[in-house]
C-alpha positions, 0 to 999 in steps of 0.5 A: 918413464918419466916425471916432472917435479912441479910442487913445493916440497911439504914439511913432514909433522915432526919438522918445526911448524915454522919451517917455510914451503921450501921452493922445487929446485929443477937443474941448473947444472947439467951432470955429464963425465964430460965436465969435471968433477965440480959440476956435479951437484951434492948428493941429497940427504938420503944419499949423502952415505951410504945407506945400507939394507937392514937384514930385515927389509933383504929377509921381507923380499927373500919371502916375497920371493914365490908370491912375485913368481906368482903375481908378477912375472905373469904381467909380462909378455911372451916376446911372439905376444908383444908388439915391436916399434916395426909394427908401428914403422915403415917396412924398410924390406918393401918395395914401398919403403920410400912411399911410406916414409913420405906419407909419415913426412907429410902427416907430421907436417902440420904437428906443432914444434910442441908436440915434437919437443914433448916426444924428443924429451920422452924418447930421450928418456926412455933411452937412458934405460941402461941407468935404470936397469943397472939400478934395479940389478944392484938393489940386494933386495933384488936379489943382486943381479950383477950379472945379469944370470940370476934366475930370481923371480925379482932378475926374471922381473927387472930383466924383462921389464927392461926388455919390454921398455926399451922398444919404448924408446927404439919406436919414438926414435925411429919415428922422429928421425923419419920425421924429418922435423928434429936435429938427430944429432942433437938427440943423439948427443942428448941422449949420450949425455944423459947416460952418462950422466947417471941417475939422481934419484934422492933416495939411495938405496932402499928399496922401500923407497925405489917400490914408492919410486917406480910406482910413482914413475909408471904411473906418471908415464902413462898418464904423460904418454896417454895425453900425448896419444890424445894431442896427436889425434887431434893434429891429425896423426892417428898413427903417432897417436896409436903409438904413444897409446900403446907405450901408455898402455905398456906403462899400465902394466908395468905400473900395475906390477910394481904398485901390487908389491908396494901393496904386498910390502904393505901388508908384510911391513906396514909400517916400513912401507908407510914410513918410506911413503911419506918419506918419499913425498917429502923429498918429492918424486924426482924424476929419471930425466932431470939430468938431460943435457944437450951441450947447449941448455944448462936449463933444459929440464926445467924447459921441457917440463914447462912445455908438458905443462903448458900442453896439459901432458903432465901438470901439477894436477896430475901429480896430486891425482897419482898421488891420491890414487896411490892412496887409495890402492893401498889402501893407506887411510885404513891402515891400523897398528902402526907405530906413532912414526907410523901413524905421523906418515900416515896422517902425513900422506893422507893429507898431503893432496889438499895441501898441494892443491892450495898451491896447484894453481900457482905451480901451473901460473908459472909454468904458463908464464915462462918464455918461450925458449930455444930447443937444439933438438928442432934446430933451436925453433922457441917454443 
């Protein structure tokens, strides 16, 4: 579950009109309880205090609470109906455990040190699952899981949307240690990091904006799982591809669910929602893995994401084009009856794409252009 930020931050219309495009900052910093204190970076904005929930935002969900029983809950799977990473892998009980893992050897050997950087930043990811279920649990819209009991509809929810992602996560693992073809160490060591790094994502805590969030999110993993099925098939490797289609499709789903709240929100508060909207766009979708650090890279996102780029996983065009079908499901153009703040947003929003196209193609000319750079997680082969 992740993004790449490529595009320039836009001004909301209540901001000068002399105020320049300000340009998309990546980590330079890496953000670990390993280091001191200093090495983090300032909060944004809208988290620098503490932000808290207005009554009115706890009561829209509170209200929500048997249409998300409903609507949502329905969207995952019974654990006997769903697909495990064993399905996928070899049976380490047969007798023909080695055979197998040779024949998995010998597929990947011809996939390019590309492909293998793509799956490692997306496994590394999706295993800092932990951060982001501790995240969802705290929200008091969410009925404040803390402990993990609560029989909630939205606990019921974040619990088994958890569930289901983290076999995400176990499958790439496991497939790229059998590989052979990537330090495990390194992954490992990243992935330790990551953790322990936190989450950065921009907007605090209102759940307006983490609904915008995760819908944003899930749809940007499906579509970077889904080119990736795409690559391994053409490199021969029709199990990989089999593999990250199946992810692909599992962020579908999850994506279906959380953009069929923000359209429930929509039509509860159109206003907040639309607010939150274009709130969100201005700051910029940041992504889950920007903290991604593997003791040697200060850069390592940046690097990654210019790797997706380059390989046509996620680029600036499918930024633009998440964002114009978000829109298009909410519905968001016809909205009536909103305040002029509102009404800011909505012009905001709706304008937002052919803005970013103007400078799409110098954000996919600089990806392009970047060198090739060491990677500790293929024994530091450039990419």
């Amino acid at each position: 579950m992740f993004t790449l930020q490529l595009l320039p931050l836009l001004p909301l219309p209540s901001q000068t009109k002399t105020s320049r495009f300000s340009k998309v900052s990546m980590p330079t910093t890496f953000y670990s309880v390993s280091k001191d204190a200093e090495c983090r970076r300032k909060p944004s904005s809208l988290q620098a205090s503490k932000v808290e929930v207005s009554p009115e935002k706890i009561e829209t969900f509170q209200s929500m609470e048997s249409w998300a029983r409903e609507n949502i809950l329905p969207i995952l799977k019974p654990v006997e109906k769903s697909w495990q990473p064993q399905d996928f892998l070899p049976d380490p009980i047969s007798d023909g455990f080695l055979e197998q893992v040779k024949e998995l050897r010998e597929r990947t050997k011809e996939i390019p040190d590309e492909l293998f950087v793509i799956l490692a930043g997306s496994m590394i990811t999706e295993e800092a699952l932990p951060t982001y279920q501790s995240h969802l649990s705290s929200m008091e819209t969410f009925q404040d899981d803390e402990t993990g009991l609560n029989k909630k509809a939205w606990a019921i929810w974040n619990k088994g949307w958890t569930a289901e992602e983290n076999r995400h996560g176990d499958l790439l693992n496991k497939y790229l240690y059998l590989s052979g073809r990537v330090d495990a160490k390194q992954l490992e060591k990243t992935i330790q990091h990551l953790i322990g790094s936190g989450m950065d994502t921009g907007f605090g805590r209102n759940p307006y904006h983490l609904l915008i969030y995760t819908s944003y999110q899930e749809r940007a993993t499906f579509v970077c799982h889904a080119n990736t099925a795409k690559l391994a098939m053409q490199r021969g490797d029709k199990t990989l591809a089999l593999i990250c289609g199946t992810i692909a499709a599992d962020e579908k789903r999850h994506e279906t669910a959380y953009s069929r709240i923000v359209g429930k929100v929509f039509e509860v508060d159109p206003d907040g929602m639309m607010i939150a909207f274009a709130k969100m766009m201005k700051i910029n979708i940041k992504m889950p893995g920007n903290l991604m650090y593997d003791g040697h890279d200060l850069n390592l996102f940046q690097h990654f994401s210019n790797v997706t780029s380059r390989n046509g996983i996620y680029t600036a065009q499918d930024y633009i084009q998440i964002l114009e079908h978000l829109v298009k499901i909410w519905n968001v153009e016809k909205l009536i009856g909103l305040s002029s703040e509102g009404q800011a947003a909505q012009d905001y929003v709706c304008g937002l794409p052919q803005k970013l196209r103007k400078i799409e193609e110098r954000a996919q000319t600089r990806a392009k252009k970047a060198p090739k750079v060491p990677f500790s997680w293929i024994c530091q082969r450039e990419v």
